[in-house]
Structures are given as structure tokens and as C-alpha cells.
C-alpha positions, 0 to 999 in steps of 0.5 A: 797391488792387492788380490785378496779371497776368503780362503778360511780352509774349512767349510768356507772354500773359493780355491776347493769350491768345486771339491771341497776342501782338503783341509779341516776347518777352523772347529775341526783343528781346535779341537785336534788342539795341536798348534803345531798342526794348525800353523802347518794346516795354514802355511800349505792355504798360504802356499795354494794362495800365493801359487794363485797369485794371492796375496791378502786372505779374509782369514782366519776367522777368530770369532768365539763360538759363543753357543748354538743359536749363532746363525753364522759362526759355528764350523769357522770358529775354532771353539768356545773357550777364549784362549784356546781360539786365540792360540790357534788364530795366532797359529794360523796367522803365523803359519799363513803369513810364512808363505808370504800372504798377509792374514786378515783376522775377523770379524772384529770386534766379535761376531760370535756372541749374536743370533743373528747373521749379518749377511741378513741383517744387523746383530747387536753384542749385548755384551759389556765392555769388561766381558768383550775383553774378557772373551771377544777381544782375547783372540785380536789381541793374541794375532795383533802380538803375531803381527797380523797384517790385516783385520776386518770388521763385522757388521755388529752393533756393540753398544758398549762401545757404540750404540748409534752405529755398526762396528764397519762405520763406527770411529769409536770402535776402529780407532778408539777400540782397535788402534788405540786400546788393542794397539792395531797399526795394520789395515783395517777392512769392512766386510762387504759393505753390500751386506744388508746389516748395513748397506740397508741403513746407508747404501753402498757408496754412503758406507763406503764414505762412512766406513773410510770416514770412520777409520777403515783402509779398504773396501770390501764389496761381494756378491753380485755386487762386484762390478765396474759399474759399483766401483764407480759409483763408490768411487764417485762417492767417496770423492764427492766426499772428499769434495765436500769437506765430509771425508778428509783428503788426509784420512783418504792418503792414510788408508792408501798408505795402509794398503800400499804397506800390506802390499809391499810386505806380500812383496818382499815375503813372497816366494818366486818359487813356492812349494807344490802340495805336500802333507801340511798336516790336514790329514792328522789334523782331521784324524785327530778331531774325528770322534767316534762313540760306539754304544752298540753295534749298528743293526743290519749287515751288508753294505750300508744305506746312507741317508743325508739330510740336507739344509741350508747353510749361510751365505759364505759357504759356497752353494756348489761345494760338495759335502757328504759320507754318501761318496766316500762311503760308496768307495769303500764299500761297494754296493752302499746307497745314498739318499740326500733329503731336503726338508722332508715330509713323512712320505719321502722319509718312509721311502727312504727308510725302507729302501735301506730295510735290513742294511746298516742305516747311516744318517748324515747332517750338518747344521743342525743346531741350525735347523731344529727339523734336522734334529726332528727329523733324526729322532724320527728314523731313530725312532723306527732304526734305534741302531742307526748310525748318526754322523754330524759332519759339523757343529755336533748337538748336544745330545749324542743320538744313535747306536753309533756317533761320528763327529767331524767338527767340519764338513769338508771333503777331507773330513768326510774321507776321514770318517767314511774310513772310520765308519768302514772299518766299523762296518766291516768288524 
């Protein structure tokens, strides 16, 4: 049997949810770029998975972080340049695959170079064959050499390789691409085929049987949308397919040999007795990643007033997991105040401001390449608070605004620990 979660240990949690993570993300260990720490990072994920019971991870995501308009990537990618991405996900799928759960790459061929996010709606890679292999394709190529077990398809157009169908219900793109040129003899997965990028063309039982048909060994299905009364009707479908010449039986017996392989591997690698939590290396990782530049001293004295704009994230990311410099900070400096703010008017923002009048201010955001209020919103108090502190718990613009600047590369509770203890230090010189 196989039990899988998309643990990716970042700002993409289901173990931490409730907590947030204690671990970096993907963009925070590429850019300590210490391989040794990621490998470490991801055998303690596969050691918290496989004391769960888990033994499949939708992870790590190998996409490259192509640039800012990307709606979907940003802190799961390990970075921008190729190689680097494609030495951390082999990395990360060695380290994972030592505690005995398979590693599923993602989002095959390459979600990174879109603008739109497939949670949503249909993306298409206008990229060309020479230049996917150029970029999208260096990191597949790099955990297929690790031996991962399992790699999941996006929801993407790629018309160079296909121009009718997504990358999930496309035989030229899982068979001739992935096992054929890249080599892949592992399970492939969908994504989850309820998303509307391409649930919206097929429904979920027809991209069940296109998916199969196509060359997919298994099924992924999120959401609302994981219920018994869905895996009935998928399996309805798929066997009035099979019955009706559209899905062969041989195709059918081929992927249930897949699953049955990654099934027994998590078998025999697993540990009776797997270790308790211990250091594997999350907290360098963090510290390492942590950028602090200081121009000038923040203004104000006393303790700081912390003014967190928030704003939403994409889907994968948990709604309740918790983010922020405004607790951490509060523990370590007695008396700071929190403000968190969504999608502010001009009224709420005064208040805000004024009510940190003569203290150290501490803007806080995530996202923001996303959000271009976020961005207006900073210039604004900056514009009033010039000696504001600006903390970018994520993706960091391009710009670097405010008399001081943190960037964490991830928002996840360990990195907000870590910068709220760099910033208290700075506070209290």
C-alpha cells in the first residue's frame, strides 16, 4: 500500500500546518547552497513521514524559478539558475529516500517558466524543445541519475513537445519525453486531476482514463474532491474504458506493477525503528539563507511595532498555517505590537502607523512579487517611516527598500525565528 502527502517542507506543509514549519524551504536551502544541509534538511521530512506512516512524498519540487510573474513556484523552487536547482533536488531526493520514502519530483516537465497557476487554469511553456532541455529538464534529469522513485506531472501546455493536450493526458510528453529521452522507468503521477487546468476540459473520471491512457501509473485527487463517492466514479470510468477498447487492460496491469514496485522499495527500505526529531540541519540551513543589509540605523527607540501585510497565497500552501516576525519578535522583545493588515485602505494604514509613533517600525510581507498592492503599500509607510525596518519573509523584490532589509527566502516558522533574532539583536545595539 502506498500513503502519500505533499510534504515539501517549506511554505508547503501537511505534518507543520498548524505550526508552521520547522524546516526551510526549498528557496531558503538554495540559497544557503550547501548541499550537504539540504540532503541532512530532507532525511529528517523523510524520518517525521515514515514515523506517519508515510511512505510516498509529492516532493521536491524541482521547477525553475523562472522569474517574478510566476503565480505558483516562487518559495517551493530552489532558485533560478538550472544547475543549482538540479543539485539541490538530487539532494533532496538522495537525503529523503535514506529514511525510506520514495521522492516524487515535480511538476514535470517544468512548471516554472508560466504565468499562470494550474491550480486555476491551464498554463502554456512557450518554450522550445532545445531551450526546455537547456533549463526545465536539467533538474529531471539530475534525481532520475539519484534514482527517484516517482515524478508528477504538471498541468501545462508544452507545445513543443505537444500542442493539443496538457503535459497529465499527453503520451508524447510521458512516454516519449520522460521515458523514452530522459530515460524515467519509475511511477509516474498526475497532479491532482480536479484541478481546473484540466478537470475543466475532461472532468475527473475522462482525465482519469486520459491520464492512464496516456502513460500516468497513478492518480492523484485533492481537495474536496477526495471522497468515496469520487473513487467511485473514477473507478467506474476507468473500467467502462477498459471495457470499451479506449483504455487497454495491458496499460491498466503496467501501472499497477509501477505502484506495486514503489510500494515494496518503501518496504524494504523502511526502519522499524525510525529516529526521533534531532538537528538535521534546518537551523543552519536557515541562518545561512538569512540576508540582513543595514543602511542606517532603524529610527525610533524602545520596543518595536510590527506591521504585517498580508495577502493571499496559492492554493497548496495551507490557509491556517501560521507566518509572520510579529510572535517571535514579541518574545524577545517584551512590549512589541503587531498589526497584520489585508489589502489595506488609507484609513487602516494611518492607524497603523501611528500607533508605532516613535518606536522601531517593522514592516513584514510575503508574496509580494505577487501582489503589486504589497509593493504600493510599503512605498507608502516608507514614504511617511523612511527608517522603517522591511522584512521580506519569502520571494524578495527586486528593489531592497528600508533602512534595514531582512530576507528569509521562506516564511516558515523557523525562518521567521531566525530573523526575529537577527532583527533583536539589531534592535538592541
Amino acid at each position: 500500500m502506498i500513503l502519500a502527502l505533499d510534504e515539501e517542507g517549506g511554505d508547503v506543509t501537511r505534518l507543520e500546518a498548524f505550526t508552521g514549519s520547522s524546516r526551510p524551504g526549498n528557496l531558503a536551502l538554495g540559497a544557503a547552497d550547501d548541499l550537504v544541509l539540504t540532503r541532512s534538511v530532507a532525511q529528517g521530512i523523510g524520518r517525521d513521514l515514515a514515523r506517519a506512516g508515510v511512505n510516498l512524498n509529492y516532493a521536491p519540487v524541482v521547477d525553475i524559478d523562472s522569474g517574478l510573474d510566476n503565480p505558483v513556484v516562487g518559495t517551493r523552487a530552489f532558485g533560478a539558475d538550472p544547475e543549482l536547482v538540479a543539485r539541490h533536488a538530487a539532494s533532496w531526493v538522495t537525503g529523503l529516500q535514506a529514511a525510506g520514502v520514495a521522492g516524487c519530483a515535480k511538476h514535470f516537465p517544468g512548471h516554472g517558466a508560466t504565468a499562470v497557476d494550474s491550480h486555476d487554469a491551464l498554463p502554456t511553456v512557450e518554450l522550445s524543445a532545445e531551450e526546455l532541455s537547456v533549463t526545465a529538464l536539467v533538474p529531471y534529469r539530475a534525481v532520475i541519475a539519484a534514482g527517484v522513485k516517482a515524478i508528477m506531472t504538471g498541468h501545462l501546455l508544452v507545445p513543443a513537445y505537444d500542442a493539443g493536450a496538457p503535459a497529465t493526458v499527453s503520451a508524447p510528453i510521458m512516454m516519449r519525453l520522460l521515458r523514452e529521452e530522459l530515460g524515467f522507468e519509475g511511477l509516474i503521477v498526475t497532479d491532482g486531476i480536479e484541478m481546473p487546468a484540466v478537470s475543466a476540459a475532461y472532468g475527473l473520471g475522462g482525465t482519469a482514463v486520459r491520464a492512464l491512457a496516456a502513460g500516468a501509473d497513478a492518480l492523484c485527487v485533492g481537495g474536496e474532491n477526495a471522497t468515496p463517492g469520487v473513487v467511485g466514479l473514477l473507478r467506474n470510468s476507468i473500467m467502462a474504458a477498459v471495457n470499451d477498447g479506449t483504455l487497454p487492460e495491458e496499460r491498466l496491469a503496467e501501472a499497477a506493477a509501477r505502484v506495486r514496485a514503489v510500494s515494496s522499495w518503501a518496504a524494504r527500505h523502511r526502519d522499524p525503528f525510525p529516529r526521533l526529531p534531532g538537528d538535521d540541519g534546518a537551523e543552519a540551513a536557515a541562518r545561512r539563507a538569512l540576508r540582513v543589509s543595514v543602511r542606517r540605523p532603524p529610527a525610533g527607540s524602545g520596543p518595536p511595532h510590527v506591521i504585517e501585510l498580508d495577502a493571499p497565497t496559492n492554493l497548496a500552501v495551507d490557509p491556517v498555517t501560521p507566518w509572520g516576525l510579529g510572535l517571535p519578535l514579541s518574545r524577545l522583545l517584551p512590549g512589541t505590537t503587531v498589526v497584520r493588515l489585508s489589502a489595506p485602505d488609507t484609513r487602516d494604514l494611518d492607524e497603523a502607523v501611528r500607533a508605532g509613533a516613535g518606536r522601531p517600525l517593522v514592516i513584514v510581507l510575503r508574496t509580494a512579487y505577487r501582489h503589486a498592492h504589497l509593493t504600493g503599500t510599503v512605498d507608502r509607510i516608507l514614504a511617511r517611516v523612511p527608517d522603517a525596518v522591511v522584512a521580506e519573509l519569502g520571494v524578495p523584490g527586486e528593489q531592497v527598500p528600508g533602512a534595514v532589509h531582512v530576507a528569509t527566502f521562506s516564511a516558515t516558522t523557523l525562518c521567521g525565528e531566525i530573523a526575529a533574532e537577527a532583527l533583536a539583536n539589531l534592535l538592541r545595539s
